[in-house]
C-alpha positions as CSV (number, residue, x, y, z in Angstrom):
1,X,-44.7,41.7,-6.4
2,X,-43.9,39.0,-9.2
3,X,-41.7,40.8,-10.3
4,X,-39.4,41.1,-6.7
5,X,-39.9,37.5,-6.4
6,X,-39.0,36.5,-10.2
7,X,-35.8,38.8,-8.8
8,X,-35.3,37.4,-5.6
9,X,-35.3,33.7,-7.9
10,X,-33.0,34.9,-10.1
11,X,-30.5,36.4,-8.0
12,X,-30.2,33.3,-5.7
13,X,-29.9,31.2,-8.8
14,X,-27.0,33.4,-10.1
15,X,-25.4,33.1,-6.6
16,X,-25.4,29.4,-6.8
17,X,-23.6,29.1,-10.3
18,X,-21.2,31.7,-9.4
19,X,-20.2,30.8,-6.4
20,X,-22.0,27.3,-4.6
21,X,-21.7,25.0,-8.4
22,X,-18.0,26.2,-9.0
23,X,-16.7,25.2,-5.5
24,X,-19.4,21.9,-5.1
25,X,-17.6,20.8,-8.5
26,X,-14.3,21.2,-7.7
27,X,-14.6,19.6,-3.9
28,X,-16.3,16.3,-6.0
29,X,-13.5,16.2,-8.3
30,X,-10.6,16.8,-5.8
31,X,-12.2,13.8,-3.6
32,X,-12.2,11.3,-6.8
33,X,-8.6,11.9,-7.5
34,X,-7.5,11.3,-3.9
35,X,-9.4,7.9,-4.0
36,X,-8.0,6.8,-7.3
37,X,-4.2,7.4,-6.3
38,X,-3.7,4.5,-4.4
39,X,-4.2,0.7,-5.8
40,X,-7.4,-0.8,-5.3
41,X,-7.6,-4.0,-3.3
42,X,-7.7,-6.0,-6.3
43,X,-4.4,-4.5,-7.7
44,X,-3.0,-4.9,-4.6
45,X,-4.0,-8.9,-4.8
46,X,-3.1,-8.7,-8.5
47,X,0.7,-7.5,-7.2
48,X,1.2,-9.4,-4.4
49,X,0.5,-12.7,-6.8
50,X,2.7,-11.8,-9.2
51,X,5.5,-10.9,-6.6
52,X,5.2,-14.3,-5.1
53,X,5.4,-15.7,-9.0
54,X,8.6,-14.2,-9.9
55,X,10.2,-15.1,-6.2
56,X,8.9,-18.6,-7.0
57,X,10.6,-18.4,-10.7
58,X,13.6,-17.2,-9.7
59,X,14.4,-20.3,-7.1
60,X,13.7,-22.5,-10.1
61,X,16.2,-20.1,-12.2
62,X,18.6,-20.3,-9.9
63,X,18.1,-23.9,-9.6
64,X,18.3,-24.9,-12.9
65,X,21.8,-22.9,-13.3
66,X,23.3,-24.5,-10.6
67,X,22.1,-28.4,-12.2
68,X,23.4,-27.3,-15.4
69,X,26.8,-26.0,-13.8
70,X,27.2,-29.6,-12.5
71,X,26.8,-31.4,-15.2
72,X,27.9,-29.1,-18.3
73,X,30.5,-26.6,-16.5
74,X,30.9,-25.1,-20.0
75,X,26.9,-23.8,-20.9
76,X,27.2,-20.2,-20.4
77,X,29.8,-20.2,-22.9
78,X,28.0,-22.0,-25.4
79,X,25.7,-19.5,-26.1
């Protein structure tokens, strides 16, 4: 009798490394590289800033050129 059970334990255990672990693993794995493709919501924060940084820079470029081509027509020839 210990011996069928002992048997019994064994052959489930085998079962669940073959087949249940394998498939468990790969199921956990799959659903942590769907939830790390997109940005977190502090990337997405991080971006948005940094958008709104450059659109902010790039008035005060495009500010600055247009002072500079009023008063020294000639600058982007100097250099």
């Amino acid at each position: 009798m210990t011996t069928t059970v002992f048997g019994m334990l064994s052959a489930l255990a085998i079962v669940f490394m073959v087949v249940v672990l394998p498939v468990w693993l790969l199921l956990h794995y799959l659903t942590k590289m769907k939830s790390l493709r997109g940005l977190s919501a502090e990337d997405e924060a991080t971006l948005e800033k940094l958008w709104k940084s450059s659109a902010a820079m790039e008035e005060r470029i495009n500010t600055l050129e247009t002072i500079l081509d009023e008063h020294h027509p000639n600058w982007r020839n100097a250099q």
